[in-house]
C-alpha positions as CSV (number, residue, x, y, z in Angstrom):
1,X,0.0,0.0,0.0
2,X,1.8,3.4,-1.3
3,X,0.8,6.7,0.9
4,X,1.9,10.1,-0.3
5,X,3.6,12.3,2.5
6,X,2.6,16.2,2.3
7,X,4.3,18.2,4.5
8,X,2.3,21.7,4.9
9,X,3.8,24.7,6.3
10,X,1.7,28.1,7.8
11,X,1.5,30.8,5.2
12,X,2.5,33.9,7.3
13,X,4.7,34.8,10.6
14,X,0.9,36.3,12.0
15,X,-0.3,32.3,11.5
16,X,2.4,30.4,12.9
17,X,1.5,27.8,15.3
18,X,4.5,27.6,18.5
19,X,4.9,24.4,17.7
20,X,5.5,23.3,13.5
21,X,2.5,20.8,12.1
22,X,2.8,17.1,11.7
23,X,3.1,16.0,8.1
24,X,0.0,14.6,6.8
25,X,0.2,11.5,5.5
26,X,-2.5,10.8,2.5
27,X,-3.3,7.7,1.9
28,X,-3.9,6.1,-1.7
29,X,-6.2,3.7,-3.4
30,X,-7.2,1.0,-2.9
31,X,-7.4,2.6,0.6
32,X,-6.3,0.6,3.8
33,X,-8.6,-0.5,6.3
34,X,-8.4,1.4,9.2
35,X,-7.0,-0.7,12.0
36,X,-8.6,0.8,15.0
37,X,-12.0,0.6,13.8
38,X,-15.0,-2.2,13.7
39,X,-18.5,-1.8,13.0
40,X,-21.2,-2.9,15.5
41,X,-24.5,-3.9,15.7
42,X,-26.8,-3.6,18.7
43,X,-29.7,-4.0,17.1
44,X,-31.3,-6.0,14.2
45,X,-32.7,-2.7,12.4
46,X,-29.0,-1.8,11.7
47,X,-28.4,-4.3,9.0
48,X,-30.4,-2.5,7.2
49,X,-28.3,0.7,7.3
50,X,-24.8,-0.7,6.9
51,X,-23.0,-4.0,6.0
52,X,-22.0,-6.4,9.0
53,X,-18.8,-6.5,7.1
54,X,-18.5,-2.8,5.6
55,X,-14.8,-1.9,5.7
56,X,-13.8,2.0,7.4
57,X,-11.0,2.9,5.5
58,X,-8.3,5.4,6.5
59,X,-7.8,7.9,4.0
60,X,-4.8,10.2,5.7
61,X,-3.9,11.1,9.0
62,X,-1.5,13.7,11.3
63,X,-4.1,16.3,11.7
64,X,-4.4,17.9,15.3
65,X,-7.9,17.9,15.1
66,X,-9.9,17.2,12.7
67,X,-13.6,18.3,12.2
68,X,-16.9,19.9,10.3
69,X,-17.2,17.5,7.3
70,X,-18.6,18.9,4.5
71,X,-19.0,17.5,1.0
72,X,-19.3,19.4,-2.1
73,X,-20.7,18.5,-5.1
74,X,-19.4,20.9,-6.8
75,X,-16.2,19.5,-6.3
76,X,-16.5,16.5,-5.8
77,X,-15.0,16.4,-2.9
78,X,-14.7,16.6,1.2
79,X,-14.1,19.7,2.8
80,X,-13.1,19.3,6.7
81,X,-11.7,22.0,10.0
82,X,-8.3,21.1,11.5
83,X,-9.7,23.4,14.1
84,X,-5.8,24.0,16.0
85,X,-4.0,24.3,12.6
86,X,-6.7,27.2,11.3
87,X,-7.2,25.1,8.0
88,X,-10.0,23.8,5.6
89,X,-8.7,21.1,4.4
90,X,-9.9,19.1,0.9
91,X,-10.1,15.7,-0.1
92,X,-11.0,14.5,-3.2
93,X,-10.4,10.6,-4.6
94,X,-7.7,10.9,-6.8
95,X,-6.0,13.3,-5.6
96,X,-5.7,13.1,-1.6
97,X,-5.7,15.5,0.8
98,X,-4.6,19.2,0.3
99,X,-4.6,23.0,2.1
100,X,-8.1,24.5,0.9
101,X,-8.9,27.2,2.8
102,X,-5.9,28.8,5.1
103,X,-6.6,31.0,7.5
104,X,-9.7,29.1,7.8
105,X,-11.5,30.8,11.4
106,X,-9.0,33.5,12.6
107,X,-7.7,36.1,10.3
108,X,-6.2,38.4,13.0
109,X,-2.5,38.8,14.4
110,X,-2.9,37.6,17.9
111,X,-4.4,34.7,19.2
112,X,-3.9,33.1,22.7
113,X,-5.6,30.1,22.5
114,X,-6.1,26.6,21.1
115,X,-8.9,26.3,19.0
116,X,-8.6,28.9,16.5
117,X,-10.0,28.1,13.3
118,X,-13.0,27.2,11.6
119,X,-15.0,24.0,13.3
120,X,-18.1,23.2,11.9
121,X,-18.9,23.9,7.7
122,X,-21.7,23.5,5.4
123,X,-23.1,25.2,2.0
124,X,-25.6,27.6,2.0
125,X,-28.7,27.6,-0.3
126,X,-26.5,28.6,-3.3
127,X,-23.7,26.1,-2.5
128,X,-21.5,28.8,-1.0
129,X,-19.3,27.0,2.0
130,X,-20.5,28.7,5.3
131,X,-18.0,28.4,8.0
132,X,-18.6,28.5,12.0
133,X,-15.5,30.5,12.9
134,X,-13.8,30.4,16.5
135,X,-11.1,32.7,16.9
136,X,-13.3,35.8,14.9
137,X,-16.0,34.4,16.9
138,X,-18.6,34.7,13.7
139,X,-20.7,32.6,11.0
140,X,-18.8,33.7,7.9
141,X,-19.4,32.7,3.9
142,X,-16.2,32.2,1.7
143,X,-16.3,35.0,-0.4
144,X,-16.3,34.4,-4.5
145,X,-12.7,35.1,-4.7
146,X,-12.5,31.7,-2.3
147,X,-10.0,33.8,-0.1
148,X,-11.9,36.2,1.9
149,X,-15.1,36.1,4.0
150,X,-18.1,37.6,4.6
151,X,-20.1,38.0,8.1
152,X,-23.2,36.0,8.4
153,X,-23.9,36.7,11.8
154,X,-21.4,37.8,14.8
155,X,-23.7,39.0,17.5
156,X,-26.7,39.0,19.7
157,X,-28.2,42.0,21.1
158,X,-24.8,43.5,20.5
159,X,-22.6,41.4,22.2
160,X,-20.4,39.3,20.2
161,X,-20.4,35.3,20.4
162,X,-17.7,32.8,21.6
163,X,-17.0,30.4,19.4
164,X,-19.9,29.2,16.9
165,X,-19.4,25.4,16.9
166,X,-21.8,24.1,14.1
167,X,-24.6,24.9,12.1
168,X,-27.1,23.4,9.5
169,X,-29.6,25.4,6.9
170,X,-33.1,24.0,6.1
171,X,-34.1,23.9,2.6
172,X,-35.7,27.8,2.8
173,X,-32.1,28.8,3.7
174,X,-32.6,29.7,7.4
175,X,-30.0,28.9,9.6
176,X,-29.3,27.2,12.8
177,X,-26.0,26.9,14.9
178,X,-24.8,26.5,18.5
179,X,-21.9,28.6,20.1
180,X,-20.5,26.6,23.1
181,X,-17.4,28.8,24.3
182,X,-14.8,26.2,23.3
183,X,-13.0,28.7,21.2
184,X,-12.4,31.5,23.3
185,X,-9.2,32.8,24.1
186,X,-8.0,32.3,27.6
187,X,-7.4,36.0,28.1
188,X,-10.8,37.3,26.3
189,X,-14.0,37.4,28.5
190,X,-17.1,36.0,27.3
191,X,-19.5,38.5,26.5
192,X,-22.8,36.5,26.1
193,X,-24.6,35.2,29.7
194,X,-25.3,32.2,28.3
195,X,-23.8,29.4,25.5
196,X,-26.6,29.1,23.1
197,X,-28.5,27.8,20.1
198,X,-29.7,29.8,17.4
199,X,-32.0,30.8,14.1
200,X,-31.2,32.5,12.0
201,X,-34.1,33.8,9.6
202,X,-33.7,34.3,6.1
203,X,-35.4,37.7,7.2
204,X,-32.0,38.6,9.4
205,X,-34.4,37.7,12.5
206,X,-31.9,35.7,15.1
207,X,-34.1,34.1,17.5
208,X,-32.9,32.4,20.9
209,X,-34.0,28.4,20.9
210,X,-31.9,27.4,24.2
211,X,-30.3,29.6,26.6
212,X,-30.5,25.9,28.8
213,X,-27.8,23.8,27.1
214,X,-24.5,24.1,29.0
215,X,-22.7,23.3,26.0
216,X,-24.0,22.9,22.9
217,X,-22.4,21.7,19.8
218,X,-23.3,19.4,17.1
219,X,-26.8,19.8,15.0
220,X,-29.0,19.2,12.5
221,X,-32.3,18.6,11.4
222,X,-34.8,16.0,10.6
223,X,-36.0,14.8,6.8
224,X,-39.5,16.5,7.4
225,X,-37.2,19.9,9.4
226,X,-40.3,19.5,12.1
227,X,-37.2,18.5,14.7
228,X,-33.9,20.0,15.8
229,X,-31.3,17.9,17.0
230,X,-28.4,19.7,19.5
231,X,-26.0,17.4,21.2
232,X,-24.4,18.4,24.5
233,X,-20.3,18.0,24.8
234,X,-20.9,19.5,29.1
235,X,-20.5,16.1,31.1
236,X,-22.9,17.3,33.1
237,X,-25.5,16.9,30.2
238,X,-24.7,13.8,28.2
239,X,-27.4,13.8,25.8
240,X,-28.6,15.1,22.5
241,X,-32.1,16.9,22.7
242,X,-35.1,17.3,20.0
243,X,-36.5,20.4,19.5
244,X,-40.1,20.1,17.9
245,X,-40.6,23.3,16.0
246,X,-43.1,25.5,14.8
247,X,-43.8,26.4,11.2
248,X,-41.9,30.1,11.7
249,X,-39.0,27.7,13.4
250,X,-39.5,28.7,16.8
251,X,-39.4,26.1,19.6
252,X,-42.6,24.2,20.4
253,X,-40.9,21.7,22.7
254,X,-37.9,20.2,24.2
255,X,-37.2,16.7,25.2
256,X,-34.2,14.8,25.9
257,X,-33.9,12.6,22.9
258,X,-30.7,10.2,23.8
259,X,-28.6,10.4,27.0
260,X,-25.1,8.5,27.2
261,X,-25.2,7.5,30.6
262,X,-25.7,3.8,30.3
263,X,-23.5,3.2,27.0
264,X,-21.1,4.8,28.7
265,X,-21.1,2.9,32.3
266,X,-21.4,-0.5,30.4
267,X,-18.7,0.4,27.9
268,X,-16.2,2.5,29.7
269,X,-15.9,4.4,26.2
270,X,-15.2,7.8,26.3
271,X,-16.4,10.6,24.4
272,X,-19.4,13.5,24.5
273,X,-21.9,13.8,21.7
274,X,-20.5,16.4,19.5
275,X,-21.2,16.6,15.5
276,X,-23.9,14.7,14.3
277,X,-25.9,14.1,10.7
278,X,-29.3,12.3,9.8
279,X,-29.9,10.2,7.1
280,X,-32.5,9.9,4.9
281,X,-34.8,8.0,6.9
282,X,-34.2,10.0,9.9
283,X,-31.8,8.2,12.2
284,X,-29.2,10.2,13.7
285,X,-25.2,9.5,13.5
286,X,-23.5,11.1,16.0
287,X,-20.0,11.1,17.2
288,X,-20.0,9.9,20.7
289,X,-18.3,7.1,23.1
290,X,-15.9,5.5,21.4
291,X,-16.7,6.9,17.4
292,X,-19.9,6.9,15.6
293,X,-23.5,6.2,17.6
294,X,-26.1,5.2,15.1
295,X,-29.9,6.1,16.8
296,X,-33.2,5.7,15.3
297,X,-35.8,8.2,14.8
298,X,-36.7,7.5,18.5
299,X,-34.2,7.2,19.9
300,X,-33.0,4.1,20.2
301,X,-29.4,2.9,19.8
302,X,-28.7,0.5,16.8
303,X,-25.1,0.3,16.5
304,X,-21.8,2.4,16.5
305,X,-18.3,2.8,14.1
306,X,-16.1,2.1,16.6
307,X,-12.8,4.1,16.5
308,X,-11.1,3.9,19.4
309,X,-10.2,7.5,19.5
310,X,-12.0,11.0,20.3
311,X,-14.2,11.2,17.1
312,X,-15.7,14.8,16.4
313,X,-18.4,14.9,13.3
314,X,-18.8,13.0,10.1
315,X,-21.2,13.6,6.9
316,X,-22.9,11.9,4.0
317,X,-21.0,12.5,0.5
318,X,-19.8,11.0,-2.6
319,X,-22.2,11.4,-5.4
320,X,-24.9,8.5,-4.3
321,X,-24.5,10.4,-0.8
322,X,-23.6,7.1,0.7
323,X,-20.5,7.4,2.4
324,X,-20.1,8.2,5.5
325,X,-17.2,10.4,6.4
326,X,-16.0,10.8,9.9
327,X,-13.4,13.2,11.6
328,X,-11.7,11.0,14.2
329,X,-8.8,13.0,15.9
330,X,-5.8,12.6,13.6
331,X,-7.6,10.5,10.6
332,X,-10.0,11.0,8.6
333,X,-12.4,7.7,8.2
334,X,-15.1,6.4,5.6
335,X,-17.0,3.6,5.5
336,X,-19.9,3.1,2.6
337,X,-23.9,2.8,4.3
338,X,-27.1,1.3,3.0
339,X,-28.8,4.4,3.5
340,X,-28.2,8.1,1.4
341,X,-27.8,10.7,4.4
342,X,-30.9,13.2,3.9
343,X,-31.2,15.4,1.3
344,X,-30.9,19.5,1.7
């Protein structure tokens, strides 16, 4: 098996990390089985979603954190966070993995923190990639010269977010995201009272959902777009919760929808819920103890990727839109489904 070894520098003094990046090491087809990670069923429904034997293949590791899967049709390709390293990067068969996007979340001088760059992505309406950004603390569009970027959203009620984590648009092209503070900068105050999740109407309306949710992260909606799904990374609040919501997209009602508790005392795994898709016929796939947690449209748990290592988000792509790809610490993972994630 041949892999192709791309050593990538920062572009800049201002973007320089303390400590220089690990090479990333692409891998090339036939792609390798990843040797970390099995697929298991809990539940008899789950044959129906993915092989017993489906294969996850490693397609490149040495990233520092790898997250916010996106595919593009467009390109053809996956586009993915390495949230430390301030990167988008872009995969596409063929050709590996290369720099896409750099500065990717923080386009300032001075940064005293971690978590820097962008985290979660996704394409807008028009198929314009929409990026949450932690170190300028905003929901920002790549601009059409794919260099610069535009401001979504950066506020609420004048005070400027944390660190928007993830986000999701429904089909009319409003938009919904979480900011958790995971992003800010040890020496930079939080200005909000509270780590919330939010609309965002194609109107410019930004409405409050949760002002509950310790720390919110990972979301996304339902086939019908009747239910919000948030999943809690606060240990305190191991669970993801459904939103049901109303036709203007307000919240109806709350309910915890999964809670980790029990996988996680039988298992020992370790993990919180943080990015998470749904497929086509609704179940959920969220990253979680251990990898990938597979959960029915009610909720129960039918089986997992297991990948031995923190795993943060994964995403539906290639051109039948079923692949699943997941962002699992250094490596990024796929592993082909039965079922096409759902359409937006």
């Amino acid at each position: 098996m041949k892999s192709l070894v791309v050593v990538l520098t920062s572009l800049g003094g201002a973007l320089a990390l303390s400590a220089a990046p690990a090479p990333i090491t692409s891998t090339a087809a036939p792609y390798p089985k990843d040797a970390k990670s099995v697929v298991e069923s809990y539940d008899p429904a789950f044959a129906a979603l993915i092989a017993a034997d489906a294969v996850v293949e490693n397609l490149g590791s040495g990233f520092r954190w790898s997250e916010g899967p996106i595919w593009d049709p467009a390109q053809g390709a996956l586009l993915f966070s390495d949230v430390p390293e301030n990167r988008v990067y872009r995969w596409k068969d063929g050709a590996g993995i290369t720099v896409f996007l750099e500065p990717s979340g923080f386009t300032g001088d001075v940064y005293n923190g971690r978590e820097r760059g962008s985290n979660g992505l996704t394409l807008d309406p028009q198929g314009r990639l929409t990026l949450c950004q932690h170190g300028d603390r905003r929901v920002a569009r790549l601009a059409a010269d794919g260099k610069h970027f535009e401001t979504v959203i950066g506020e609420v009620d004048g005070k400027r977010f944390s660190s928007p984590n993830d986000l999701c648009f429904d089909k009319a092209g409003n938009l919904f995201f979480t900011d958790p503070p995971y992003g800010l900068p040890s020496d930079t105050k939080q200005e909000t009272a509270f780590n919330g999740v939010y609309r965002l109407g194609k109107d410019g309306k930004l409405t409050v959902l949760d002002k509950e949710m310790l720390r919110p992260n990972g979301i996304a909606l339902s086939p019908d777009e009747k239910t919000l799904y948030v999943g809690s990374t606060d240990g305190s609040q191991p669970y993801i919760k459904a939103y049901a919501l109303n036709t203007d997209g307000t919240v109806a009602s709350s309910r915890v929808f999964f809670d980790t508790t029990e996988f996680t005392t039988r298992t020992k795994r370790r993990g919180g819920l943080d990015g998470l898709k749904v497929d086509a016929q609704g179940n959920i796939w969220t990253s979680g103890p251990g990898g990938v947690l597979v959960l029915s449209p009610e909720g129960k748990l039918l089986g997992s990727i297991y990948t031995a290592r923190p795993t943060a988000n994964c995403a539906f792509g290639d051109a039948d839109h079923q692949t699943l790809y997941i962002t699992s610490n250094e490596s990024l993972l796929r592993v082909r489904t039965k079922v096409k994630g759902a359409a937006r």
